[in-house]
PAZA-756554 format. One record per atom (N, C-alpha, C): chain; x, y, z; atom name. Coordinates in steps of 0.1 Angstrom, whole numbers. Layout:
> A_X_Y_Z_CA .
...
// end
This chain:
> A_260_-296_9_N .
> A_253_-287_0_CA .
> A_262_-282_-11_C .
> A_263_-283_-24_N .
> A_265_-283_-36_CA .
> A_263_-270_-41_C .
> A_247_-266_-41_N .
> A_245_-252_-44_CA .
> A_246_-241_-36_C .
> A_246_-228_-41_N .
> A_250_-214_-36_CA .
> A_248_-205_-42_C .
> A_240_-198_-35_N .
> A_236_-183_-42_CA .
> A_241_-170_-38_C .
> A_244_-160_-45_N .
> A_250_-145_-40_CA .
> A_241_-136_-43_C .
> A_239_-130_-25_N .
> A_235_-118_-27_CA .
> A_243_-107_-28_C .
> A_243_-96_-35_N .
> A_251_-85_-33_CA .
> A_236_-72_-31_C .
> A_241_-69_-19_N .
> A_227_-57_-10_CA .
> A_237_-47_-8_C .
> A_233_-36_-9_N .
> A_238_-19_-6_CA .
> A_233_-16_5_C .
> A_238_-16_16_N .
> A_235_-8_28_CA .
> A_233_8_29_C .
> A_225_8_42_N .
> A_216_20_44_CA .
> A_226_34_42_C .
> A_240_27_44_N .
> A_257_40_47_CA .
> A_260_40_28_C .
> A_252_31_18_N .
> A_258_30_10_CA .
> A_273_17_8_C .
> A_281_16_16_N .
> A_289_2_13_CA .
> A_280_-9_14_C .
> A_285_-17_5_N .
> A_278_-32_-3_CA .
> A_288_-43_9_C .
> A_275_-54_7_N .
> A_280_-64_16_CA .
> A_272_-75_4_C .
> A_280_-86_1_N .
> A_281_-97_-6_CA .
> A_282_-109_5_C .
> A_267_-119_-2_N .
> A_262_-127_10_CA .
> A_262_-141_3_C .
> A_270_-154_7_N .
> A_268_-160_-3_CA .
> A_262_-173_10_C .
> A_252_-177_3_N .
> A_241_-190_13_CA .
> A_245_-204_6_C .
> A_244_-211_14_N .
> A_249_-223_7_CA .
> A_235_-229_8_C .
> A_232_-236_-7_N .
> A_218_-243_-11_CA .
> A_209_-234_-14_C .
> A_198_-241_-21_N .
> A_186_-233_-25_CA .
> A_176_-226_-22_C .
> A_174_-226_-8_N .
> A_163_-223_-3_CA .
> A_162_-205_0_C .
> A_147_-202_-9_N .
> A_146_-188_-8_CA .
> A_152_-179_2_C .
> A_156_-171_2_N .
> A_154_-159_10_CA .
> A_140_-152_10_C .
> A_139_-156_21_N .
> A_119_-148_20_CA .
> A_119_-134_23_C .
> A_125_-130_32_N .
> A_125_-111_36_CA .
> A_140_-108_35_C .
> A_142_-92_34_N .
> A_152_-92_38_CA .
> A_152_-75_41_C .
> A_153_-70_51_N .
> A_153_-60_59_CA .
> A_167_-50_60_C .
> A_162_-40_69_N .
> A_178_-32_70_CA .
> A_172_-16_82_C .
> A_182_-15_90_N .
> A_182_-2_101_CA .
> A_192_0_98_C .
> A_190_16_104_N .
> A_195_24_107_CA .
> A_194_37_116_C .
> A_206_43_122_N .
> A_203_47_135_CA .
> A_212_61_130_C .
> A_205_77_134_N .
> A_213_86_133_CA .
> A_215_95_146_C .
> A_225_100_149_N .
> A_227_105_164_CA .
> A_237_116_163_C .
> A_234_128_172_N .
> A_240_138_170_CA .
> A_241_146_183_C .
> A_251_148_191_N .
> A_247_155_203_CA .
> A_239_145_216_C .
> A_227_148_217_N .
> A_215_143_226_CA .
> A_205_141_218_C .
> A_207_139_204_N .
> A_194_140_198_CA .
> A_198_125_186_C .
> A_191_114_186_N .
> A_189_101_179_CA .
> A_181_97_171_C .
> A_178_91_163_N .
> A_165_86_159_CA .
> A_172_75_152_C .
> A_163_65_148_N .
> A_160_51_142_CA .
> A_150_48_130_C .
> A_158_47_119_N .
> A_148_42_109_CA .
> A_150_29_103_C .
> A_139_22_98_N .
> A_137_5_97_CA .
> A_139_8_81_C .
> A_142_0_74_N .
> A_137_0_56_CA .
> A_138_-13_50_C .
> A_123_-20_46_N .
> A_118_-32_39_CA .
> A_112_-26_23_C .
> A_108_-37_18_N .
> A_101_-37_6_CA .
> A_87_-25_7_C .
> A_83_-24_-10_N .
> A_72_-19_-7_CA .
> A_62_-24_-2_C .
> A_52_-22_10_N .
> A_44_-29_14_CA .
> A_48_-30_31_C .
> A_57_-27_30_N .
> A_66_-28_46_CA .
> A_58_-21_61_C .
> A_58_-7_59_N .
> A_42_-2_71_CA .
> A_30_-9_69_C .
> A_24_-11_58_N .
> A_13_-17_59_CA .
> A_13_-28_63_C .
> A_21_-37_62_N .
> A_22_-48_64_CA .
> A_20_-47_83_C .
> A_30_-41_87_N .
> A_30_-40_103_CA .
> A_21_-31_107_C .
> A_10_-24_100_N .
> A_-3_-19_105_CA .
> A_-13_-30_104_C .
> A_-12_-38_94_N .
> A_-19_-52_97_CA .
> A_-17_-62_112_C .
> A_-5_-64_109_N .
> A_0_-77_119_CA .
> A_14_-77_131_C .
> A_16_-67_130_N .
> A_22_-62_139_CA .
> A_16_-50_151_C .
> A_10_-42_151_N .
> A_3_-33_155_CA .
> A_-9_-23_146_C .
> A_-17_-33_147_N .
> A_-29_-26_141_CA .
> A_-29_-13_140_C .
> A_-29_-7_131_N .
> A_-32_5_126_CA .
> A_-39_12_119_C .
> A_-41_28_116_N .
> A_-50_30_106_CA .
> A_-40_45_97_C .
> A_-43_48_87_N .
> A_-34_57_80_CA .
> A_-40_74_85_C .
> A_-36_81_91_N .
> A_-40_95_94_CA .
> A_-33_105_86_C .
> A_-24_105_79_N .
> A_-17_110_69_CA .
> A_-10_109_58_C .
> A_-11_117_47_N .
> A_-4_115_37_CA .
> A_1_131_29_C .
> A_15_129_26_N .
> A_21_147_21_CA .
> A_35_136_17_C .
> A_39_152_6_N .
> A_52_148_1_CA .
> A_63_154_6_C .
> A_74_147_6_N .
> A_86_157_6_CA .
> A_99_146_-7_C .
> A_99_163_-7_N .
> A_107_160_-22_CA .
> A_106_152_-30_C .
> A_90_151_-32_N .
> A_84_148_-49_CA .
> A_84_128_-40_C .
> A_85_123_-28_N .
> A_79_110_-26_CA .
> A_67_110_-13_C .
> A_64_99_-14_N .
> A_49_103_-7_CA .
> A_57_96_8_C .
> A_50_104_18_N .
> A_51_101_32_CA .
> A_37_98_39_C .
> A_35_87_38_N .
> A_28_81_52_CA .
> A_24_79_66_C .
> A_15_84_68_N .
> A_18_85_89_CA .
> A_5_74_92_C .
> A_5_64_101_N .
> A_-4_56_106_CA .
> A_2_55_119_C .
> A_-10_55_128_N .
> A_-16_58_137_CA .
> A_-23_40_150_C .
> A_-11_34_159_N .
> A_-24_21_165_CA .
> A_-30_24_165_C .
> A_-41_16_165_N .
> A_-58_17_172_CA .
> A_-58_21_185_C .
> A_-49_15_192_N .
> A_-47_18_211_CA .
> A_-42_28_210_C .
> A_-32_37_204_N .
> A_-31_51_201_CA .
> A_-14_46_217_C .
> A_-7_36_211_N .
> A_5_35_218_CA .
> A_16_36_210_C .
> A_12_41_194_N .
> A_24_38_187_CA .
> A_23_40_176_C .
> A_31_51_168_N .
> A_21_55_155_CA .
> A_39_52_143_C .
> A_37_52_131_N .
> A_44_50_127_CA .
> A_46_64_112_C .
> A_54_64_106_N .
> A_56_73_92_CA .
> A_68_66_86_C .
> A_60_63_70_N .
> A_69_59_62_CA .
> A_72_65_47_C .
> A_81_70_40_N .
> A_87_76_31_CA .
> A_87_65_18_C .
> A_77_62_14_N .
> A_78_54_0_CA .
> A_86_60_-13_C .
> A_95_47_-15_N .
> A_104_47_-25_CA .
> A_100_43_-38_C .
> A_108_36_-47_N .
> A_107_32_-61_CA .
> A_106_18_-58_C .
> A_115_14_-46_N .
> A_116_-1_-44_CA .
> A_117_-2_-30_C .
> A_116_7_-20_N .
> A_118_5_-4_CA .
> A_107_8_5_C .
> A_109_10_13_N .
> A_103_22_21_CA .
> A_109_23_38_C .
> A_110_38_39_N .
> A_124_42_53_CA .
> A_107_43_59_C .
> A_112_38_68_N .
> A_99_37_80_CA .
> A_104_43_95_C .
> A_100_55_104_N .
> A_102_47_118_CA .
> A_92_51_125_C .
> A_94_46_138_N .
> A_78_43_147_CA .
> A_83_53_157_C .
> A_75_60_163_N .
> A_71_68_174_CA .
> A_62_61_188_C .
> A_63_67_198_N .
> A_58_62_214_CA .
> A_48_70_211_C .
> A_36_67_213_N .
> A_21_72_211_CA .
> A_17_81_202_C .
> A_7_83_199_N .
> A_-2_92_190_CA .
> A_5_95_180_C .
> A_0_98_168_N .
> A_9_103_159_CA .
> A_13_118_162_C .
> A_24_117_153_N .
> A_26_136_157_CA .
> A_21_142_147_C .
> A_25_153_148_N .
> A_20_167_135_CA .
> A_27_166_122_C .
> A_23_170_115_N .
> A_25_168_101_CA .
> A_39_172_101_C .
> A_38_186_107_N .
> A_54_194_106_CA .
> A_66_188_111_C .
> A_58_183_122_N .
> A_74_177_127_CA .
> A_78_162_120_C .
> A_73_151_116_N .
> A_70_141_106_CA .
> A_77_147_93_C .
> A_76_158_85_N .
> A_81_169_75_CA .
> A_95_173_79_C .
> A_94_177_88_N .
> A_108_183_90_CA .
> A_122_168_91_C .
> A_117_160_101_N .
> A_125_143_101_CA .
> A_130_143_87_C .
> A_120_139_74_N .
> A_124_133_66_CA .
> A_130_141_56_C .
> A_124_155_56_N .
> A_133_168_52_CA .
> A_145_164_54_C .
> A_148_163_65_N .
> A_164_165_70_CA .
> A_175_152_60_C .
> A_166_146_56_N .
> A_175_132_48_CA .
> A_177_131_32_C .
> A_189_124_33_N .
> A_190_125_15_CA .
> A_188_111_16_C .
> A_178_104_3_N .
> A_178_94_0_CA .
> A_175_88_-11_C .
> A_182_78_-17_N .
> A_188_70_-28_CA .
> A_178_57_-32_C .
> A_170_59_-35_N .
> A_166_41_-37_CA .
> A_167_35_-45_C .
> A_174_23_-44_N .
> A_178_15_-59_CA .
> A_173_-1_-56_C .
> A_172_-6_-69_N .
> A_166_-24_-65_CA .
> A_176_-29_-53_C .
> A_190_-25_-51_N .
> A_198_-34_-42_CA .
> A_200_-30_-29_C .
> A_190_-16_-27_N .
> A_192_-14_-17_CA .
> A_188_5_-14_C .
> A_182_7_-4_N .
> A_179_23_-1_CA .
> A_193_27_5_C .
> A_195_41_2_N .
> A_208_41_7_CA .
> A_201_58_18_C .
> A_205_61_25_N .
> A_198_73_35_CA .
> A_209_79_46_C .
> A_211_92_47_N .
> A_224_97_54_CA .
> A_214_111_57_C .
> A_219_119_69_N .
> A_217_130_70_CA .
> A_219_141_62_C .
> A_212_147_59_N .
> A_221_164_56_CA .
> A_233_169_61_C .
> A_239_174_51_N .
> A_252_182_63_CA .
> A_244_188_76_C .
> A_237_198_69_N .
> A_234_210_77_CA .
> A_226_203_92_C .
> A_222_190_95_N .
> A_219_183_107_CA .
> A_230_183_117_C .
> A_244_181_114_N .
> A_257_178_122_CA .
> A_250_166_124_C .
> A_246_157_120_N .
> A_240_139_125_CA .
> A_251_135_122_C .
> A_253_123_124_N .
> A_260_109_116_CA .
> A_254_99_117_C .
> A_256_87_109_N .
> A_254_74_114_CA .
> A_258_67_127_C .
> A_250_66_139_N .
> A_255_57_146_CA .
> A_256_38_144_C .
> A_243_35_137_N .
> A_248_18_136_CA .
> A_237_14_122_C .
> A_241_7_118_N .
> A_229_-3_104_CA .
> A_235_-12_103_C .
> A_222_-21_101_N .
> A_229_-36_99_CA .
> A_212_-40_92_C .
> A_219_-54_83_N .
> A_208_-61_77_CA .
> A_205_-72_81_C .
> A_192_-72_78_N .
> A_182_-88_83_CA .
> A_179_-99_76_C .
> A_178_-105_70_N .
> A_182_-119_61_CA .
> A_171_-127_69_C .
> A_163_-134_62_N .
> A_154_-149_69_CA .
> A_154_-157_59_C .
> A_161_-169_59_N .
> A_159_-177_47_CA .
> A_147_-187_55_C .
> A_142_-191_43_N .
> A_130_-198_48_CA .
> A_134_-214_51_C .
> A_129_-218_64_N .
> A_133_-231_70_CA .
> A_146_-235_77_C .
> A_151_-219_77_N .
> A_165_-221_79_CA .
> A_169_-212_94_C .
> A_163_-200_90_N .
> A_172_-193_101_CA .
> A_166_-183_93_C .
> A_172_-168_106_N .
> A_175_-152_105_CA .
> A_187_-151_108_C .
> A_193_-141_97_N .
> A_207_-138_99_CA .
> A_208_-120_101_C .
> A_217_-121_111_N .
> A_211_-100_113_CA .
> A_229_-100_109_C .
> A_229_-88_102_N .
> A_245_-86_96_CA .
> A_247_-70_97_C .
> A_254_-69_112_N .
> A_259_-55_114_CA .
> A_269_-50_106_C .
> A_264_-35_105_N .
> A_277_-25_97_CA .
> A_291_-31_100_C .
> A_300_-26_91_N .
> A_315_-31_97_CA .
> A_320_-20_107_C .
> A_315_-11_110_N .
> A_320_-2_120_CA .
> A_312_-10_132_C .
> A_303_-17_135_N .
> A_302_-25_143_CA .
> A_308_-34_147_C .
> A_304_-44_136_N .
> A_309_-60_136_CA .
> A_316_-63_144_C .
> A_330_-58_148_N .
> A_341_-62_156_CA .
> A_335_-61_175_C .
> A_321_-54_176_N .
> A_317_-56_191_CA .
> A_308_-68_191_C .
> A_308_-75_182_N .
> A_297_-87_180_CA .
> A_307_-98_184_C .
> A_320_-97_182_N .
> A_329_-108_180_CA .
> A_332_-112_192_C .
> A_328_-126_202_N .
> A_335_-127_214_CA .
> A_350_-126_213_C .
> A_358_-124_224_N .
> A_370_-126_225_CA .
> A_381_-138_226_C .
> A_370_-146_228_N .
> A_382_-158_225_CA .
> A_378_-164_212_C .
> A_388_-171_212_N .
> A_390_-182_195_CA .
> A_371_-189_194_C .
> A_370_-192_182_N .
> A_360_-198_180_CA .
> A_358_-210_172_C .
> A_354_-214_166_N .
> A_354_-228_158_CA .
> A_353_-226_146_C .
> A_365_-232_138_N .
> A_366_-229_125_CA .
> A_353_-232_113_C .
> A_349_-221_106_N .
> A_342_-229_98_CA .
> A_349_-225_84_C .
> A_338_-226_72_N .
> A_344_-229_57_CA .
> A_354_-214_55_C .
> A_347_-206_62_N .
> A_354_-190_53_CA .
> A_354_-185_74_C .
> A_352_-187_78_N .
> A_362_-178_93_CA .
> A_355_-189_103_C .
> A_350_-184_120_N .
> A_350_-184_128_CA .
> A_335_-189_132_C .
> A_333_-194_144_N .
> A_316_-194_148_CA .
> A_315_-199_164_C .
> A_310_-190_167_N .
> A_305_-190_181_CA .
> A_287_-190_187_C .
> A_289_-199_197_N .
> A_276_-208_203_CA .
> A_271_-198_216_C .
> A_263_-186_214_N .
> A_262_-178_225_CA .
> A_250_-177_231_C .
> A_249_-178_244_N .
> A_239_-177_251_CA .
> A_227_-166_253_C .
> A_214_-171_249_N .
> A_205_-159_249_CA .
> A_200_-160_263_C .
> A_195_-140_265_N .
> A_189_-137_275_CA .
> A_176_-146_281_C .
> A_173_-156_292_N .
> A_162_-164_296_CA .
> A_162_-177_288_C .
> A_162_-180_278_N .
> A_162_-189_271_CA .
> A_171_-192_256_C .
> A_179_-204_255_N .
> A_183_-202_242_CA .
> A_199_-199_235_C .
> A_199_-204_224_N .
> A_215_-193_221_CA .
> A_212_-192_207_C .
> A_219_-182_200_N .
> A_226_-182_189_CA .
> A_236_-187_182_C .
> A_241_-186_171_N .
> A_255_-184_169_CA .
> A_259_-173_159_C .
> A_270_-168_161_N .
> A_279_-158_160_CA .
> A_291_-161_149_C .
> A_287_-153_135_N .
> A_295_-156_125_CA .
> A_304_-146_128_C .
> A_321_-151_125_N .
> A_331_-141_124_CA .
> A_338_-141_114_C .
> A_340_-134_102_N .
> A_346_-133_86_CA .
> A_358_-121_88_C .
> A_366_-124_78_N .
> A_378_-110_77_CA .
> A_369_-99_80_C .
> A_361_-90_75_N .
> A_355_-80_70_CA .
> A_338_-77_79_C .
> A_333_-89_80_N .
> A_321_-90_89_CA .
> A_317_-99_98_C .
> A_310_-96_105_N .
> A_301_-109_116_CA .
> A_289_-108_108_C .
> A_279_-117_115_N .
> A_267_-121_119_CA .
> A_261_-131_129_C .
> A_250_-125_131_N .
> A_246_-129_140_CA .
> A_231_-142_132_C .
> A_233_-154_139_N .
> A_220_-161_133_CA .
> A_213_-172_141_C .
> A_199_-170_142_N .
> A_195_-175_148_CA .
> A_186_-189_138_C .
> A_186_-199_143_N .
> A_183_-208_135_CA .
> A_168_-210_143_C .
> A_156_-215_128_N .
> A_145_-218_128_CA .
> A_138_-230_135_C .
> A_149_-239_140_N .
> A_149_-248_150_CA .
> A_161_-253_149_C .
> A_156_-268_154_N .
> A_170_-273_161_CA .
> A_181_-269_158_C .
> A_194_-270_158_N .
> A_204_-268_151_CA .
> A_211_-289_147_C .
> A_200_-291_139_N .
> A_208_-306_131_CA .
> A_216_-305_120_C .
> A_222_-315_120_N .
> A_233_-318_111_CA .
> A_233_-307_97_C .
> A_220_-308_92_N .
> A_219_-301_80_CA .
> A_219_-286_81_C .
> A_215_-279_92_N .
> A_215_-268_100_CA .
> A_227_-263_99_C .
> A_233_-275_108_N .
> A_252_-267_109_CA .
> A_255_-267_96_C .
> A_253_-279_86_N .
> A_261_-279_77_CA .
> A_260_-260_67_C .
> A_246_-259_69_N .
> A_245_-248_62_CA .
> A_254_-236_67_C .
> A_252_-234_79_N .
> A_256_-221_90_CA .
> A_271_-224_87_C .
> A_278_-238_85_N .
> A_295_-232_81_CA .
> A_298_-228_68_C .
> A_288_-231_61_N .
> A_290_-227_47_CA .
> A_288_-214_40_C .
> A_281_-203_51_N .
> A_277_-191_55_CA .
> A_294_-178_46_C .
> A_291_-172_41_N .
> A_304_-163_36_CA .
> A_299_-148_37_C .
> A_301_-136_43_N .
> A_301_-123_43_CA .
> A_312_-118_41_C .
> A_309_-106_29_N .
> A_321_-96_33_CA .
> A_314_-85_27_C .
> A_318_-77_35_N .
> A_321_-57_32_CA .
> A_329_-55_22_C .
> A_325_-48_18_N .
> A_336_-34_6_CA .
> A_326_-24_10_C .
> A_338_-12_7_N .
> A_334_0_12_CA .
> A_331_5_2_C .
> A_320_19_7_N .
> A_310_27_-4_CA .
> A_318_34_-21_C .
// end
């Protein structure tokens, strides 16, 4: 493979991670979580394109919209399954939207209000950036991004305050720019396991893993810089 393209995406903590794919083929989605935890108290938010809740009220868990209010001049969204097992609220951006899902029924307005009160958030083309308020004592516990090139694979690329628990422990197999490891999935299956100075990833390929497959997967390059 000859050609290569760079992504440069801004994570949910704000540090940028620069993605370079070897060959042409689209990137069709590209996703991002994040997780905030404080004490006994956690929560989890998803952030895709605009279109992102709706999309998984369609085809992921049918849904329907039961609310709509602002906080701080953006609109917030609440939808609601049909089986009433799973309701979701999302914070529409300029170019994102921080989404997360709840265990049954939707909840009250106030408390939906109060969650996204509690956050400061950034949206720009390369990326939403989202942190707690001081006044929460939260922090970040984990974010990482989701990558699917089409015909190729999903690549999930954890924060660098992770990365280093993704890395098995022994040596792995050299590729173009670090390391790669062949790891066994739960019931069926494996992955492999990108390891770089600065980052891992994790990718699971769209089928077999043939010649052209690997060739792509060593040609794979991540790195972190900080915020």
């Amino acid at each position: 493979m000859t050609t290569a393209q760079r992504l440069d995406l801004v994570a949910p903590s704000g540090a940028r991670v620069a993605i370079t794919l070897p060959g042409p083929e689209p990137v069709s989605s590209i996703a991002a979580a994040v997780r905030f935890a404080g004490g006994s108290y956690g929560t989890g938010f998803q952030i895709g394109p605009l279109g992102y809740q709706a999309f998984a009220g369609a085809h992921v868990a049918p849904a329907k919209t039961t609310d709509r209010f602002l906080v701080h001049g953006r609109e917030v969204v609440v939808a609601e399954a049909h089986d009433g097992q799973s309701s979701t609220a999302a914070l529409i951006g300029t170019h994102h939207e921080l989404m997360t899902v709840y265990a049954g029924p939707a909840p009250r307005r106030d408390r939906v209000f109060a969650l996204f009160n509690s956050l400061r958030v950034t949206d720009t083309a390369a990326g939403l950036l989202v942190s707690p308020r001081r006044a929460t004592l939260l922090g970040t516990m984990s974010e990482h991004l989701v990558l699917a090139v089409r015909g190729y694979g999903q690549i999930s690329i954890p924060g660098p305050a992770q990365a280093r628990t993704h890395i098995p422990t022994h040596a792995g197999a050299p590729t173009h720019h670090g390391e790669v490891w062949k790891v066994p999935l739960a019931g069926s299956g494996h992955m492999f396991v990108l390891g770089f100075p600065s980052a891992a990833a994790e990718v699971q390929l769209a089928e077999a893993p043939t010649p052209d497959r690997l060739a792509w997967l060593n040609a794979i390059d991540i790195a972190w810089s900080p915020r």
